[in-house]
N, C-alpha and C positions, 0 to 999 in steps of 0.2 A: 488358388492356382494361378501359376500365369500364363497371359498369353500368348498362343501360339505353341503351346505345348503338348497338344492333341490330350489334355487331362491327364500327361505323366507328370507329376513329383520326382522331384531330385534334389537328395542333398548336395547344393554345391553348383550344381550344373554341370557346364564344360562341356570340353568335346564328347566326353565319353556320350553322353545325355543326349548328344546332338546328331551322332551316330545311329545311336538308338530311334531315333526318332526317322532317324532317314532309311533306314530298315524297315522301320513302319514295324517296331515289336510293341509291345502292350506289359509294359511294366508295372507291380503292386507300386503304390506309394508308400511301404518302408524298404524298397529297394534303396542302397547305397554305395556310390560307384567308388567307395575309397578300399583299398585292397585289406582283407582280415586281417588283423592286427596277431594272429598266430605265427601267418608266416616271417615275419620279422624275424625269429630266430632264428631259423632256418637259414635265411638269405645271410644275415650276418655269420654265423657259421662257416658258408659256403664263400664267404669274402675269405673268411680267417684261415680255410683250407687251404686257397689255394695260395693267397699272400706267403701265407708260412714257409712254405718249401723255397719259393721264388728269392721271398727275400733272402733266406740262409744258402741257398748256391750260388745271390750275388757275392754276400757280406766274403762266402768263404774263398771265393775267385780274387775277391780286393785284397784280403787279408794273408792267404797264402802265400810263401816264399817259393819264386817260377825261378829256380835255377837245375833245371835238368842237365845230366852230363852221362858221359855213357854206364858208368858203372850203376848210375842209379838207374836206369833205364832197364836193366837186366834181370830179366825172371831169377827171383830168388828160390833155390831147392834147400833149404838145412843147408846154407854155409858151403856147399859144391856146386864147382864148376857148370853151367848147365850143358848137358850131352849136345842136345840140336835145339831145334826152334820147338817154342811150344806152342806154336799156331800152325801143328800138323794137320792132317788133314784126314779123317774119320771114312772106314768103309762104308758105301751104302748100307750093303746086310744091317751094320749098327745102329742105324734110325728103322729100319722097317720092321726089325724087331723090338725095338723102342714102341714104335708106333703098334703093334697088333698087341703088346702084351696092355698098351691103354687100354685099348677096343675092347681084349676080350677079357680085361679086369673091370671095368667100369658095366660090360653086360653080366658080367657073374653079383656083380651088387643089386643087379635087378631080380637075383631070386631070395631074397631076404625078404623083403616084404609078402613074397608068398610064403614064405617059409615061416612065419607068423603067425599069414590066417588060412592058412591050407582047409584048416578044418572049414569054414565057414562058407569056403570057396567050392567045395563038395569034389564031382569029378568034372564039371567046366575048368577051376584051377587046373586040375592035373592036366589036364587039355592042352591047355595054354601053356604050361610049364613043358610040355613034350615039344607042342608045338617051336617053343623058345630054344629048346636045348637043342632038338635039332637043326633047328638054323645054325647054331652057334658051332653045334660039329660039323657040319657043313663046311662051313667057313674054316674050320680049323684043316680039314681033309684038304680044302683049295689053296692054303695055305702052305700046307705039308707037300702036296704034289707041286708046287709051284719053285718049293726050294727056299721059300723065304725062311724056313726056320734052319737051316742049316748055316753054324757059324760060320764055317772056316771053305 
């Protein structure tokens, strides 16, 4: 061992070692401060990820012919004229029933997995499964009285 090392071993040394020791930790002597040789894939992968995309929206920005003019510029419909603008502009109503038919689709997937081991689950499941529906009509009821689900 060498001196000055409070009896830790290290391959290598270095700051890391030097660190450690100012910590005042207590390290085996086949501890080894060089990083597992696993992740190297990983990290090269994650260069290759993100280069990839980067470079091919430089190369296609360089390569590309920039001569816009108005015709090309114009929403294309099937060869006709286009009526107005097609950056109109959407009712509310139309996202907040967007929005509740997520809520209350993404909560009906939550009765599948009971619906699997019902049996197993005894009447604690069915408990739960009441308990669940009735929130969910609840919420359908606050809904309804609220006028959100009304189109028009």
């Amino acid at each position: 061992m060498r001196a000055g090392t409070h009896g830790v071993s290290f391959l290598g040394g270095g700051f890391p070692a030097l660190l450690l020791i100012a910590l005042g930790s207590r390290v085996s002597p086949c501890y080894s401060v060089r990083m597992p040789s696993g992740y190297v894939p990983i990290f090269i992968f994650l260069v290759i990820a993100i280069l990839f995309p980067v470079v091919l929206i430089v190369a296609a920005k360089l390569i590309r012919p920039s001569a816009p003019f108005r015709t090309k510029l114009e929403a294309y419909e099937c060869g006709i004229k286009a009526a107005s603008d097609s950056r109109g502009r959407y009712t509310v109503r139309f996202y907040i029933i967007a929005i509740l038919f997520v809520i209350f689709d993404v909560e009906t997937i939550f009765l599948f997995p009971w619906a699997v081991r019902y049996r197993t689950l005894g009447w604690f499941g069915v408990a739960e499964v009441a308990v669940f529906l009735t929130i969910l009509i609840v919420g359908y009821i606050w809904a309804y009285k609220k006028g959100a689900l009304e189109w028009v």
